[in-house]
Structure formats: C-alpha cells, structure tokens
ChimeraX commands (.cxc) that place a marker at each C-alpha (Angstrom):
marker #1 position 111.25,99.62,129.07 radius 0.5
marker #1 position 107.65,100.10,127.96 radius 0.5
marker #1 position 108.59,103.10,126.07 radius 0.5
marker #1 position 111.77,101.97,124.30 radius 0.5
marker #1 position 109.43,99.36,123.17 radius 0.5
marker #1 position 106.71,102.14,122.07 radius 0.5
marker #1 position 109.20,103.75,120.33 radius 0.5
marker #1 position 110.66,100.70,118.40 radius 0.5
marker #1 position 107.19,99.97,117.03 radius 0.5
marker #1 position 106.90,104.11,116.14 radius 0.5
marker #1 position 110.03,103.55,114.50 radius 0.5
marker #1 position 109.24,100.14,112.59 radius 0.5
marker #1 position 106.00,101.70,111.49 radius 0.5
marker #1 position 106.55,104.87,110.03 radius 0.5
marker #1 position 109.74,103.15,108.33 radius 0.5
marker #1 position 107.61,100.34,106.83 radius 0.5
marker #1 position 105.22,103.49,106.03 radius 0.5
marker #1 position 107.96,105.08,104.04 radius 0.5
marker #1 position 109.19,102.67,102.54 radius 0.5
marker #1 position 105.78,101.86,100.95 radius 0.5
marker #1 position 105.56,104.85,99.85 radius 0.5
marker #1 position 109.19,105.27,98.03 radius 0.5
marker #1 position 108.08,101.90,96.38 radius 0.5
marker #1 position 105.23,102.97,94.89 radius 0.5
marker #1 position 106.76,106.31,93.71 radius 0.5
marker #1 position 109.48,104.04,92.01 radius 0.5
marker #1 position 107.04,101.82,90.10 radius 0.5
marker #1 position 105.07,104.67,89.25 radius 0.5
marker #1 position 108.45,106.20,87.26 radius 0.5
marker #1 position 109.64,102.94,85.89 radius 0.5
marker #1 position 105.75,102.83,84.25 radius 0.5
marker #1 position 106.01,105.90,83.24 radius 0.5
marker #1 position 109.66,105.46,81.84 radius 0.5
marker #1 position 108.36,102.43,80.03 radius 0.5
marker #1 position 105.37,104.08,78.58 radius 0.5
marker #1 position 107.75,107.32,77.45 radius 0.5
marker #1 position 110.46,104.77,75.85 radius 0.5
marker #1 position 107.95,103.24,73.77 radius 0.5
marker #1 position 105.88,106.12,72.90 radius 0.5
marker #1 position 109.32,107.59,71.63 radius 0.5
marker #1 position 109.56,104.49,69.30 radius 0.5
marker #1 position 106.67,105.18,67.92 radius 0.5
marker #1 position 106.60,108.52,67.38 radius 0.5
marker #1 position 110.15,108.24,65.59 radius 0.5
marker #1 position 108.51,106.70,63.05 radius 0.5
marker #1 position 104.82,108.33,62.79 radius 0.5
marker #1 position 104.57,112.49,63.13 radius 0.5
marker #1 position 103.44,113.28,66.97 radius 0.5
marker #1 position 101.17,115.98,64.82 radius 0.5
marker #1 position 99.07,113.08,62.87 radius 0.5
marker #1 position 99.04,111.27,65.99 radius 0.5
marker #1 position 97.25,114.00,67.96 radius 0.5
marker #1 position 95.20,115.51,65.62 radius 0.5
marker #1 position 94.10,112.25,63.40 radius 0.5
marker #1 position 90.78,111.78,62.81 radius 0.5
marker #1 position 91.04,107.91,61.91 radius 0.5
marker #1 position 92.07,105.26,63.95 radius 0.5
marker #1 position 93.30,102.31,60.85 radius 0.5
marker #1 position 96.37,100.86,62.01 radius 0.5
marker #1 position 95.97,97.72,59.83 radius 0.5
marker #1 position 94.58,98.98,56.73 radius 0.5
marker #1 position 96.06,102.22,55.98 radius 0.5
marker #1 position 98.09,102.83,59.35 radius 0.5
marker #1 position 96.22,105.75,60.33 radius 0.5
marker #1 position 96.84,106.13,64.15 radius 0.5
marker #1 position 94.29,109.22,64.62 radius 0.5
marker #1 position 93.86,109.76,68.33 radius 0.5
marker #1 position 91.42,112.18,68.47 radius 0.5
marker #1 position 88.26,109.25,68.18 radius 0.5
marker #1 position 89.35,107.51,70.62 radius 0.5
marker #1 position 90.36,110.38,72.92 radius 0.5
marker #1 position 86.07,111.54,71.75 radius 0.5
marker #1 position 85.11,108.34,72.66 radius 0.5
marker #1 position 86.47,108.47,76.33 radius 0.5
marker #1 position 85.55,111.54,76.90 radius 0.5
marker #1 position 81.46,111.28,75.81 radius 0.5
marker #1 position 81.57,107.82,77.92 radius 0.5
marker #1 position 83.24,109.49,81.24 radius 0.5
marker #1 position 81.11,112.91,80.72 radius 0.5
marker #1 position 77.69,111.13,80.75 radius 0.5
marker #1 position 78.86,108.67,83.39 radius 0.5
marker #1 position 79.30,111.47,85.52 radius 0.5
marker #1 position 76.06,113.42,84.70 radius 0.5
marker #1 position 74.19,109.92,85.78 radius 0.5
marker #1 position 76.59,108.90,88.84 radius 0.5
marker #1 position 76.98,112.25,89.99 radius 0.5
marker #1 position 73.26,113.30,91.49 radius 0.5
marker #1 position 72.32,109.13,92.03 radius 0.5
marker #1 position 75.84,109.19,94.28 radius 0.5
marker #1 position 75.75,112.31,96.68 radius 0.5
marker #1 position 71.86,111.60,96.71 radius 0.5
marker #1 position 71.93,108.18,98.03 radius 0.5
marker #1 position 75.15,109.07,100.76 radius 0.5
marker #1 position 72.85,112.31,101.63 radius 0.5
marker #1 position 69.83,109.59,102.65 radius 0.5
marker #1 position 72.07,106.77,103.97 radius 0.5
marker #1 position 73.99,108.91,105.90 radius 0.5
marker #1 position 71.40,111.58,106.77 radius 0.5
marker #1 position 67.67,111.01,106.88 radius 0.5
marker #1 position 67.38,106.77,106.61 radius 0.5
marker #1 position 66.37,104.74,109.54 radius 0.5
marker #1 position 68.98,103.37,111.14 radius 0.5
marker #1 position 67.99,99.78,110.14 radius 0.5
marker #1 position 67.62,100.73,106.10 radius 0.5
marker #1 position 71.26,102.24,106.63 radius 0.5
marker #1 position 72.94,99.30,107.79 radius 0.5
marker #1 position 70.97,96.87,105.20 radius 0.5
marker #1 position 71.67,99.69,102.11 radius 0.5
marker #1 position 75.73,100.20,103.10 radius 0.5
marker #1 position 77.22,96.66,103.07 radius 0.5
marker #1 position 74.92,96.40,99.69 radius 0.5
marker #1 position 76.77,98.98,98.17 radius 0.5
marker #1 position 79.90,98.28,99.06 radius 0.5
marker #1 position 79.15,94.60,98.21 radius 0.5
marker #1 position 78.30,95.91,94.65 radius 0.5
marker #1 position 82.10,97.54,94.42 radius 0.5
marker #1 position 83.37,93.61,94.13 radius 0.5
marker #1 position 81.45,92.49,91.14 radius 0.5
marker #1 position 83.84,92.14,88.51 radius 0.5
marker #1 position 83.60,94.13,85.20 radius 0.5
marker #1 position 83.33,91.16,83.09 radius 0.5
marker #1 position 80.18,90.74,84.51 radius 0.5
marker #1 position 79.24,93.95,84.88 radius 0.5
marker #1 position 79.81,94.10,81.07 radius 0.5
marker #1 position 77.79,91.07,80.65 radius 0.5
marker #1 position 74.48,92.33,82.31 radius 0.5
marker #1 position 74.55,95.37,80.26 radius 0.5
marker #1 position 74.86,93.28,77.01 radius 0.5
marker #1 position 71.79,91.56,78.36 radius 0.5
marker #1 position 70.05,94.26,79.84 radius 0.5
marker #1 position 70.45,97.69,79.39 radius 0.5
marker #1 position 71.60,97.07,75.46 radius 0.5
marker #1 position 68.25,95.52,74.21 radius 0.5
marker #1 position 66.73,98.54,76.31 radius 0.5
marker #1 position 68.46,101.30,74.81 radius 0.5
marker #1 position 67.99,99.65,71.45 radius 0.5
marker #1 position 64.04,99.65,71.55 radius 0.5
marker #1 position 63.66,102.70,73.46 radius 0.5
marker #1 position 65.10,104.81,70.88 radius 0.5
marker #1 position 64.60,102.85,67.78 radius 0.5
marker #1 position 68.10,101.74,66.61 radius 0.5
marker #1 position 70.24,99.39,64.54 radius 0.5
marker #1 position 71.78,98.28,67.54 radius 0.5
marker #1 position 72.25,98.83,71.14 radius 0.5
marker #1 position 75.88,99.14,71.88 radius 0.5
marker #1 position 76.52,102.63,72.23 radius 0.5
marker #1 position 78.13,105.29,74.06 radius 0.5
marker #1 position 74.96,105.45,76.40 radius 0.5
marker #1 position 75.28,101.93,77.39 radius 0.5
marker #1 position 78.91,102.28,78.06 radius 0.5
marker #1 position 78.25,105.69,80.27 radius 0.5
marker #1 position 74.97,103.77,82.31 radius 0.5
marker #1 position 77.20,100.67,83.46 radius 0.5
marker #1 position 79.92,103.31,83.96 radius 0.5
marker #1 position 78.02,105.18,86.00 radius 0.5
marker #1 position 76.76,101.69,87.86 radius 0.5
marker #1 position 80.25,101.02,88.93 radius 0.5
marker #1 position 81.54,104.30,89.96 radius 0.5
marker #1 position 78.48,104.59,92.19 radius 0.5
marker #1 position 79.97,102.25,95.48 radius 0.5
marker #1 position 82.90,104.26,95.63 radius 0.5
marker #1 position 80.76,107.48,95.42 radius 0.5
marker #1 position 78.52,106.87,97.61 radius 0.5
marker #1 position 80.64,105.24,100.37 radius 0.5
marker #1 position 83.38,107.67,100.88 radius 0.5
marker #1 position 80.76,110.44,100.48 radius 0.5
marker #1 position 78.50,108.86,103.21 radius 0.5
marker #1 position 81.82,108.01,105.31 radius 0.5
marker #1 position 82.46,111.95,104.59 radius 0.5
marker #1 position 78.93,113.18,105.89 radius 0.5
marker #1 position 79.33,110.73,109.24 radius 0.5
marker #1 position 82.54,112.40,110.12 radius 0.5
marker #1 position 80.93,115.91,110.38 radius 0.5
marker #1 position 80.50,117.08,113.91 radius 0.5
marker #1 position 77.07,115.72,115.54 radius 0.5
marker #1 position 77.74,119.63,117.11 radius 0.5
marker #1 position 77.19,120.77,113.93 radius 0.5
marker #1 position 73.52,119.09,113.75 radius 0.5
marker #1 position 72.63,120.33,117.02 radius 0.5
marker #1 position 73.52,123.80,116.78 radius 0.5
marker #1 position 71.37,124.23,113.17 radius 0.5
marker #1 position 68.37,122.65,114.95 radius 0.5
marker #1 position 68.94,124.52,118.05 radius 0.5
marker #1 position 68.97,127.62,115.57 radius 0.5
marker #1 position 65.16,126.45,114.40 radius 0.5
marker #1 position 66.18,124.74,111.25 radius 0.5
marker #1 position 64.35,121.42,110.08 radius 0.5
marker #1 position 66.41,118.21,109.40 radius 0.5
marker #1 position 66.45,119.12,105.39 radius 0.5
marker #1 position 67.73,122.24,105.87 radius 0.5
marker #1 position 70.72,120.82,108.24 radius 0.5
marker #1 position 71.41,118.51,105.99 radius 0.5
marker #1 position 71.68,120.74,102.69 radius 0.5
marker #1 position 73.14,123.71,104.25 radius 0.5
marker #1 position 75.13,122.53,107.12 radius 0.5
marker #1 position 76.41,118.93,106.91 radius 0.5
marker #1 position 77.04,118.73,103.47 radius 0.5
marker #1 position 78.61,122.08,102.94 radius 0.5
marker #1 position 81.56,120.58,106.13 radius 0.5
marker #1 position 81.76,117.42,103.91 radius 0.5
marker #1 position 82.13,118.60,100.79 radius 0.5
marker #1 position 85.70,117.92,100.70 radius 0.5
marker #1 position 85.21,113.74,101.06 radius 0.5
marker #1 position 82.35,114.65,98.40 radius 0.5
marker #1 position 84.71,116.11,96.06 radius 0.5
marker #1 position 87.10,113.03,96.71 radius 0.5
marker #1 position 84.64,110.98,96.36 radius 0.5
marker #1 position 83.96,112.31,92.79 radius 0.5
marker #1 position 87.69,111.95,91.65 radius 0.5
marker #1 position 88.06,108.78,92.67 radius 0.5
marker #1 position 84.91,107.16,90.72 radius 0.5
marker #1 position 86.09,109.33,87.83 radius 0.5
marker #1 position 89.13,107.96,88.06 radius 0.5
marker #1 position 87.11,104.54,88.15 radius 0.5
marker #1 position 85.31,105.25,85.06 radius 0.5
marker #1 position 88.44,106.37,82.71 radius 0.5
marker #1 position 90.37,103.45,83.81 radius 0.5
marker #1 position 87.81,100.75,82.95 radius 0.5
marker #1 position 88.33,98.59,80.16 radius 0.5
marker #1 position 86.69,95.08,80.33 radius 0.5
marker #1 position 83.02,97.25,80.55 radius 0.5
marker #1 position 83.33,99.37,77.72 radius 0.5
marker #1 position 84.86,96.62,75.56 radius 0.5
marker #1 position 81.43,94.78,75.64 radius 0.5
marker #1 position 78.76,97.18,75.10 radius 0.5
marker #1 position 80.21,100.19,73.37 radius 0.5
marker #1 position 80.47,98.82,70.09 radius 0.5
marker #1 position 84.35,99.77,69.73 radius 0.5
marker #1 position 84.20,101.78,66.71 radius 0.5
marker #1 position 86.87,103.92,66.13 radius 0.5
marker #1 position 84.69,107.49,64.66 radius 0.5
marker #1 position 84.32,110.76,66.07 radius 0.5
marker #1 position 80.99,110.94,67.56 radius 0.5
marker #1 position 79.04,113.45,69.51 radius 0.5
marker #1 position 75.99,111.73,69.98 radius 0.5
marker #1 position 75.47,108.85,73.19 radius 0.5
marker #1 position 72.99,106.79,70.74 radius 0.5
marker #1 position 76.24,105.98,68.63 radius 0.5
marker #1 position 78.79,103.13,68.70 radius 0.5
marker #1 position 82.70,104.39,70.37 radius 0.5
marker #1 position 86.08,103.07,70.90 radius 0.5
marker #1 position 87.66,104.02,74.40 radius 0.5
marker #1 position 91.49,104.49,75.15 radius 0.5
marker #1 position 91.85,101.80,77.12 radius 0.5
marker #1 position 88.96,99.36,75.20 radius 0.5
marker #1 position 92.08,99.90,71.98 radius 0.5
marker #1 position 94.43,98.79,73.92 radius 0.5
marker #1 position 92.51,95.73,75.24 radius 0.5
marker #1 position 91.26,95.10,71.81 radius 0.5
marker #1 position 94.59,95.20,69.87 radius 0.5
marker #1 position 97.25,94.36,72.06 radius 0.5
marker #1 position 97.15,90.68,71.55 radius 0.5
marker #1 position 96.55,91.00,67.53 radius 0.5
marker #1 position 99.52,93.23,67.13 radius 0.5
marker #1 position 103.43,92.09,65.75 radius 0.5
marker #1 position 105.45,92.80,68.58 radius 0.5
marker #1 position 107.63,95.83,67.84 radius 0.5
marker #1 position 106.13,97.17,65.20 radius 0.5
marker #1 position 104.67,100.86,64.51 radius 0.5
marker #1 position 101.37,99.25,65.56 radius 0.5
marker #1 position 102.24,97.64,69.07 radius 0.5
marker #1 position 104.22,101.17,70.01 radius 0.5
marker #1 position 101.04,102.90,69.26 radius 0.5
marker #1 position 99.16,101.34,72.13 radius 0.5
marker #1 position 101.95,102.34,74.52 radius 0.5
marker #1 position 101.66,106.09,72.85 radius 0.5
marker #1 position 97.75,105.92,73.97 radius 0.5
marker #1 position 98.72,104.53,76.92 radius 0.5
marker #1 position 100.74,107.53,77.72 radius 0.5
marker #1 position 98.14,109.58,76.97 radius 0.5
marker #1 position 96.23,107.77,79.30 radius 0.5
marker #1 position 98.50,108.30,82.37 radius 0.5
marker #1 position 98.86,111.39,81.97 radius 0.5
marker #1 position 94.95,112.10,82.04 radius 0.5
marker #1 position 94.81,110.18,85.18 radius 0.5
marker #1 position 97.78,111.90,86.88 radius 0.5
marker #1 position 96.10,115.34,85.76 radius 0.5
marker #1 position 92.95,114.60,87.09 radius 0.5
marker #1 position 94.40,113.47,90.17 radius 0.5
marker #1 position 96.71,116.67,90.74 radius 0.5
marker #1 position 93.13,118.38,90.04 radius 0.5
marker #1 position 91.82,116.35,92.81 radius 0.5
marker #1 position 94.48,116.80,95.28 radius 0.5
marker #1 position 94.89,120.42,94.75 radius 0.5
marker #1 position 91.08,121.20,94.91 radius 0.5
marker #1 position 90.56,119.39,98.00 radius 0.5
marker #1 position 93.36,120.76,99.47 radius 0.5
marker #1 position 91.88,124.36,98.77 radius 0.5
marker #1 position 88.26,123.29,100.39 radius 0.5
marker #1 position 90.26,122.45,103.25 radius 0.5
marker #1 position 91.93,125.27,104.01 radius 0.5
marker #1 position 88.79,127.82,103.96 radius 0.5
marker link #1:1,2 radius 0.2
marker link #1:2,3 radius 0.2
marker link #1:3,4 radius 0.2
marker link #1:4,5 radius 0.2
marker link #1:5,6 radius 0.2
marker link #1:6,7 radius 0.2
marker link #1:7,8 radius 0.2
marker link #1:8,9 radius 0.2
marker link #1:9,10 radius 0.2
marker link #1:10,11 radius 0.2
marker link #1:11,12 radius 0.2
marker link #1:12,13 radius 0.2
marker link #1:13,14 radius 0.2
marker link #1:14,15 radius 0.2
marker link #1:15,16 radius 0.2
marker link #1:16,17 radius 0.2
marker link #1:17,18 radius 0.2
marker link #1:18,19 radius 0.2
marker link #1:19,20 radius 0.2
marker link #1:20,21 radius 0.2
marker link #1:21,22 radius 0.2
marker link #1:22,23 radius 0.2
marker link #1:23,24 radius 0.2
marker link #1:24,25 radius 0.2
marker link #1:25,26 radius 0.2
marker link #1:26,27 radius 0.2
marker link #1:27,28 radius 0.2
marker link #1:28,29 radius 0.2
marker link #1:29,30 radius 0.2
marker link #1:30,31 radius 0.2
marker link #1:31,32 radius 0.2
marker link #1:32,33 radius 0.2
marker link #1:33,34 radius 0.2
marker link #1:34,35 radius 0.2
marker link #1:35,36 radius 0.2
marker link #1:36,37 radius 0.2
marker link #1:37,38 radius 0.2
marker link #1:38,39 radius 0.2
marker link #1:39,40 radius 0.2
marker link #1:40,41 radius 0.2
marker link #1:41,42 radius 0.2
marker link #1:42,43 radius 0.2
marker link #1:43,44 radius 0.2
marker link #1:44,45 radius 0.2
marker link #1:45,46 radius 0.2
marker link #1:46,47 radius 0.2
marker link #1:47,48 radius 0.2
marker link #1:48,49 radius 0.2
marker link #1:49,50 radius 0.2
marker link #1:50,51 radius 0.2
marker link #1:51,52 radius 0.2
marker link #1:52,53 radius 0.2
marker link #1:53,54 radius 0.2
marker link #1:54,55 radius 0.2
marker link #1:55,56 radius 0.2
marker link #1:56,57 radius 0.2
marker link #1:57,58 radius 0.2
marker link #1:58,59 radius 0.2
marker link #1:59,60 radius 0.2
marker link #1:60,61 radius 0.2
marker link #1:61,62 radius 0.2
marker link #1:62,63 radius 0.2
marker link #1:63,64 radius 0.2
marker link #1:64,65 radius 0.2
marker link #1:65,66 radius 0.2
marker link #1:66,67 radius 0.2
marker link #1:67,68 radius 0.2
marker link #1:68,69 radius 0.2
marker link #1:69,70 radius 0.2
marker link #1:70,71 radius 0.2
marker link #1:71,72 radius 0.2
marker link #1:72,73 radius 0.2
marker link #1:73,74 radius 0.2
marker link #1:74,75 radius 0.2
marker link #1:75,76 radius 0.2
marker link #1:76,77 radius 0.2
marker link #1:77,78 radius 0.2
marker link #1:78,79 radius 0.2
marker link #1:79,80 radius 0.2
marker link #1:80,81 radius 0.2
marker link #1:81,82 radius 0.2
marker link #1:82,83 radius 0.2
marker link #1:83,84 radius 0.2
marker link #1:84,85 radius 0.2
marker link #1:85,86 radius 0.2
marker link #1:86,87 radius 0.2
marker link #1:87,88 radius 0.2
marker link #1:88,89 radius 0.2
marker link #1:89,90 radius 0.2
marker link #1:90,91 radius 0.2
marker link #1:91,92 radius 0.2
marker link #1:92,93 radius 0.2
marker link #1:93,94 radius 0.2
marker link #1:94,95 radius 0.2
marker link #1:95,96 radius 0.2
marker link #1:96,97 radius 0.2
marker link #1:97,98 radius 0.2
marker link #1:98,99 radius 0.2
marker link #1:99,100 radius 0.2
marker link #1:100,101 radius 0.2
marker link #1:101,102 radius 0.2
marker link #1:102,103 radius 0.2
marker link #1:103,104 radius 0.2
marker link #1:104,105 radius 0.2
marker link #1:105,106 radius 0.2
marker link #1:106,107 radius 0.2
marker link #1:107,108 radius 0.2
marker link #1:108,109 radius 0.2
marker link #1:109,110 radius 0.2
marker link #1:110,111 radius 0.2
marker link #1:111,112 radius 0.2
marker link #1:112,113 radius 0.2
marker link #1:113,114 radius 0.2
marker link #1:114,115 radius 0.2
marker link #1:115,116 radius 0.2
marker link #1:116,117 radius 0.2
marker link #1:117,118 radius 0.2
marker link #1:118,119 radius 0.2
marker link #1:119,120 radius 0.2
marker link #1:120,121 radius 0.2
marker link #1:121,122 radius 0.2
marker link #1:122,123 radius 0.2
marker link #1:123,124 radius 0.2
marker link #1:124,125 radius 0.2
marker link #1:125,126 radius 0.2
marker link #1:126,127 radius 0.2
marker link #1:127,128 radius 0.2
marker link #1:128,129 radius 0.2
marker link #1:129,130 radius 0.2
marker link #1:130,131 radius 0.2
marker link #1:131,132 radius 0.2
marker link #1:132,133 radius 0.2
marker link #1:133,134 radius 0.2
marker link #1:134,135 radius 0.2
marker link #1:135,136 radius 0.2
marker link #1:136,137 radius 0.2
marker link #1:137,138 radius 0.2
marker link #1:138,139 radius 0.2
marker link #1:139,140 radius 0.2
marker link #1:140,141 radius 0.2
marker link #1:141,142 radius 0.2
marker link #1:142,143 radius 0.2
marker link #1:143,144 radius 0.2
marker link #1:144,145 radius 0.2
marker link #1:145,146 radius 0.2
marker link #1:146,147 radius 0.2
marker link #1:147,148 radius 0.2
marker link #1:148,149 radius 0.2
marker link #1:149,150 radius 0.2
marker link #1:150,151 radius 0.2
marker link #1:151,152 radius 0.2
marker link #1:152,153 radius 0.2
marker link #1:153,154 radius 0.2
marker link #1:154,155 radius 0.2
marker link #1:155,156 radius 0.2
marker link #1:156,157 radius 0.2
marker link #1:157,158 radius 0.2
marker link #1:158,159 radius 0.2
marker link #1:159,160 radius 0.2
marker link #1:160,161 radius 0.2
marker link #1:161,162 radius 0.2
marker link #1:162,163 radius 0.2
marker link #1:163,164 radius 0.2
marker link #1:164,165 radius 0.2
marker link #1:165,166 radius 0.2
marker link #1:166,167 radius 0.2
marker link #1:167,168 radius 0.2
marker link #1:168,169 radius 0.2
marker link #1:169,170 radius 0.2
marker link #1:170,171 radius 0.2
marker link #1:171,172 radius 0.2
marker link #1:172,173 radius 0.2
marker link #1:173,174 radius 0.2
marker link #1:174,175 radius 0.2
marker link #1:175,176 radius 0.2
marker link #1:176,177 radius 0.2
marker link #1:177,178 radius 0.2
marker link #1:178,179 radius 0.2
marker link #1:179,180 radius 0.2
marker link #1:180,181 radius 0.2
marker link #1:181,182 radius 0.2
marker link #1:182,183 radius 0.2
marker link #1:183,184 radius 0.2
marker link #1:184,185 radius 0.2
marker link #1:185,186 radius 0.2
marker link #1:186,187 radius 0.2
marker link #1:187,188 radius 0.2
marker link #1:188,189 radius 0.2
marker link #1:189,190 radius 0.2
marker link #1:190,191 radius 0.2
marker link #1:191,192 radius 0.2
marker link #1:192,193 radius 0.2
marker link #1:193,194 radius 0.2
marker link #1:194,195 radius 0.2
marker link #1:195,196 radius 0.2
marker link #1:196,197 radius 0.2
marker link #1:197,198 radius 0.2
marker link #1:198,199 radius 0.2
marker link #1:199,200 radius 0.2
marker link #1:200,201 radius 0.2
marker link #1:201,202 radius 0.2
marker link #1:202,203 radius 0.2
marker link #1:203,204 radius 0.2
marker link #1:204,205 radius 0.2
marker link #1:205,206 radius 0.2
marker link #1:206,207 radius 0.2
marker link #1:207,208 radius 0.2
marker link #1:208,209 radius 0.2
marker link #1:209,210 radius 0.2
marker link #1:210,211 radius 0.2
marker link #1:211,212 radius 0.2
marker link #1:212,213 radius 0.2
marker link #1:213,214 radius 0.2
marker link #1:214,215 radius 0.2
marker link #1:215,216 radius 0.2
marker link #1:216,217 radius 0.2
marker link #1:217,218 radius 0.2
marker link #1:218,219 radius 0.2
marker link #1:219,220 radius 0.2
marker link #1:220,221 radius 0.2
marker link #1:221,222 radius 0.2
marker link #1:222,223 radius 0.2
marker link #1:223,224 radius 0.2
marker link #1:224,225 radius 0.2
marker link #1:225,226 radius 0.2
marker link #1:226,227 radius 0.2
marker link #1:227,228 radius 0.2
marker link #1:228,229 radius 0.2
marker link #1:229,230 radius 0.2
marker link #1:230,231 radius 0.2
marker link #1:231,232 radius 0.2
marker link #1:232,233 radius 0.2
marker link #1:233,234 radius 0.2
marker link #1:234,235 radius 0.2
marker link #1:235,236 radius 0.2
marker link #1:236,237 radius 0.2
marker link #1:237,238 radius 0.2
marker link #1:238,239 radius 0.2
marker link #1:239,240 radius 0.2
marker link #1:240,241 radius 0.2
marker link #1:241,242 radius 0.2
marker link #1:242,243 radius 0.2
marker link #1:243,244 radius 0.2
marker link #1:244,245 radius 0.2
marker link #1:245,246 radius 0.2
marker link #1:246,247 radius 0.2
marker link #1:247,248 radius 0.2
marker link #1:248,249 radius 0.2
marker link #1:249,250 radius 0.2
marker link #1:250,251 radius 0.2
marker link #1:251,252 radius 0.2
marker link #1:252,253 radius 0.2
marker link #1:253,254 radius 0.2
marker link #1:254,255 radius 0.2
marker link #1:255,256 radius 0.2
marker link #1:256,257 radius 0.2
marker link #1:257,258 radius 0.2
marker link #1:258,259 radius 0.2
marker link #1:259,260 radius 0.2
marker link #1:260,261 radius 0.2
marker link #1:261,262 radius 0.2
marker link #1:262,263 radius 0.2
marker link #1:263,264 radius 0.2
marker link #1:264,265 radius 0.2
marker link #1:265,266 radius 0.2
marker link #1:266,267 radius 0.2
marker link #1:267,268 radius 0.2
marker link #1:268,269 radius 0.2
marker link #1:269,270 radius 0.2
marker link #1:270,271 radius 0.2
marker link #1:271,272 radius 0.2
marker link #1:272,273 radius 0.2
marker link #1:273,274 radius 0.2
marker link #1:274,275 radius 0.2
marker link #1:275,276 radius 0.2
marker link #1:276,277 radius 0.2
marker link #1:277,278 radius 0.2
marker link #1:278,279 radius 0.2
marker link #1:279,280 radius 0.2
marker link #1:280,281 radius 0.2
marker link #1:281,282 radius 0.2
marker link #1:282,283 radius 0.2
marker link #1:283,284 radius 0.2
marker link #1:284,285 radius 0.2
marker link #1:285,286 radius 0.2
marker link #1:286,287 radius 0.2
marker link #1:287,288 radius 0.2
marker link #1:288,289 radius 0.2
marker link #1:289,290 radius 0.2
marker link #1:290,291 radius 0.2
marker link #1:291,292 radius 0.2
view
C-alpha cells in the first residue's frame, strides 16, 4: 500500500513537472509568434536593410528607425557592466564561500541576497542621486547621465545573482577536494584558486549568464540615468539609448498600429533573440565544462 502510494505521488509529480514545463515552452512560442507577426508588419512597410544598418533612431521626425544606436547603446552598457560585476562577483563568492569567518559569511549572504529584491525603480533612483553627480564632477562634464552610470548600477544589480549562485557553486565542491590539496602541502590560497574554483567553474560560468542576462533585460535602470539618447557612441562618459529603455520610453507615446508602434515589437525581436542566443551560449558552454 505504501508503495502504490509512493508511486502515485512519483507519478503526480513528475506530471505536474511536465506539464510546467510544456507551458512555459508554449508561452515562450506564442511570444515569440507575437513578436515575429508584428515585426513582419513593420518590416512590410520599412526595408529590414535600413532597419539593421540605420544609424538614426527618429521615428517622429523623419521616421528613421536606425537600430544600430540602440543595439551600440546596449551593448557599451552590458560590456562595462560585466568588466565591473565580473571580478567584484567571483571575488566576493571566492571570500564568502572560501576564506571568511563563519560569522562574516552568514551576516554578508542574506545581505546580498537581500540586495537582489530592491526594485529597479529605486535602484535607478539612487544612481540619479548618487553615482550621477559623481561621475559628473569626477570627469568634468555637462552632465552625468551616461553610459558609465547605466553600466555601475548595472553592474550593482547583477552582483546578488553572481555572487550567490557562484558561492552556492564553490560550497558544493567536495570538502575531499580541500583536504587532499592541503594534505598535498598547499596553503588555503592556493586550494582555493587552483582546486575549488577550477571544480566550480561551471556554477561560475552560470552564474555569469544569468546576471548578464539580468543586465540586458533591465529597463526601469537604464531609463533613469543613461540619458536615452539615441547616437552611436563608443565612449562610457556619453549619454545612450538601450533596447529595452526605447521600448519603455515610446510605447505609451506611440498610435497604435502604426509603422512606429510595430517598430518596438521589431526591437523587441531583436531583443529575444539576443537573450535566447546568449542563453544557448550558456547552456552549451556549461554543458561542455561538465563533461571534461
């Protein structure tokens, strides 16, 4: 009786677990369908070419629906989030989960993953406050909302999930592991950069992808202290526009229908499929690590 009963729950489980799972593969393809049907009404009306190779984004004045600014501005705001996050991340989960006493680790980790809860609005709010005025005396300009500022509270909010799956990563490595390098004659440094992080640096790389996925999906943030303008730039101490900060921006000023509002659904399929390409990346890099 016991294990019909076992076996019921087995069965309830990984049907509920399937289930879940066909779900989310269907809303992901009606999104997708969604964002493809109204990226095909726009593009019926505006050359793909233009689209993708435009150097102006002026969809009220001149209806100029250049993606390549906003596709700059992304990518400078993700690319310096990650050169800040990246070392600040791994480096604190190396020191919470490695060489702090055990009563700074269990003050530092609910901090941090107290800090993944703030909201972005706020977030966005403290830079314009902070970090803003900062950048804008440090080096002397017109005015502080710039890709830097966007890339530093980026970087601030892609930090939790770094550092607590990495950490979570670097706890699940064998304490064997440990004992056998310092058994060997091998300080606690050395174990920790040449053992234990080498047999996590699969979480690590997860880790990574998912606060990059964090940072290209944010919108509120980079709304506030970027300065949203729409020019190619290749300098942080400039003013950008961000995919997803256009979308926020314009969506509710837009006629519905029109070239314009199909436009935002065009970026917006741009957007999914830079997210679904960095997390095939992901997947299939992690997947590698594991095997060797």
């Amino acid at each position: 009786m016991k294990s019909k009963l076992n076996n019921f729950k087995n069965f309830l489980i990984t049907r509920f677990i399937f289930l879940n799972g066909i779900i989310s593969i269907v809303v992901l393809t009606v999104i997708l369908i969604f964002l493809v049907y109204n990226s095909i009404k726009f593009f019926s009306g505006y050359p793909i070419f233009d689209f993708l190779t435009g150097t102006r984004w002026s969809p009220t004045s001149t209806e100029k629906f250049g993606l390549l600014p906003l596709l700059a501005g992304s990518t400078l705001i993700t690319v310096g989030a990650i050169i800040i996050a990246l070392p600040l991340g791994v480096g604190a989960a190396i020191y919470i989960g490695e060489l702090a006493p055990r009563a700074v680790r269990e003050t530092l980790k609910p901090v941090i993953e107290i800090l993944a809860t703030i909201p972005s609005v706020v977030i966005g709010f403290i830079g314009i406050q902070l970090i803003v005025p900062l950048i804008k005396r440090a080096f002397g300009l017109p005015i502080g909302l710039t890709a830097l500022a966007g890339s530093i509270m980026l970087a601030f909010m892609s930090l939790p999930t770094i550092i607590s799956i990495s950490e979570d990563a670097i706890n699940a490595v064998p304490i064997k592991y440990r004992h056998a390098s310092l058994a060997l004659g091998a300080t606690k440094w050395e174990t920790t950069y040449k053992v234990v992080v080498p047999a996590a640096k699969s979480g690590i790389v997860a880790s990574i992808m998912l606060g990059l996925g964090r940072i290209v999906g944010e919108t509120m943030t980079v709304l506030m202290v970027t300065g949203n303008s729409p020019r190619i730039v290749f300098s942080w101490l400039q003013p950008v526009r961000t995919i997803t900060a256009t979308i926020a921006a314009e969506m509710g000023e837009t006629v519905r229908g029109g070239l314009h509002f199909s436009s935002l659904f065009a970026i917006g399929l741009v957007l999914f499929i830079i997210t679904f390409l960095i997390n095939f990346i992901a997947d299939r890099f992690i997947g590698r690590i594991r095997k060797m």
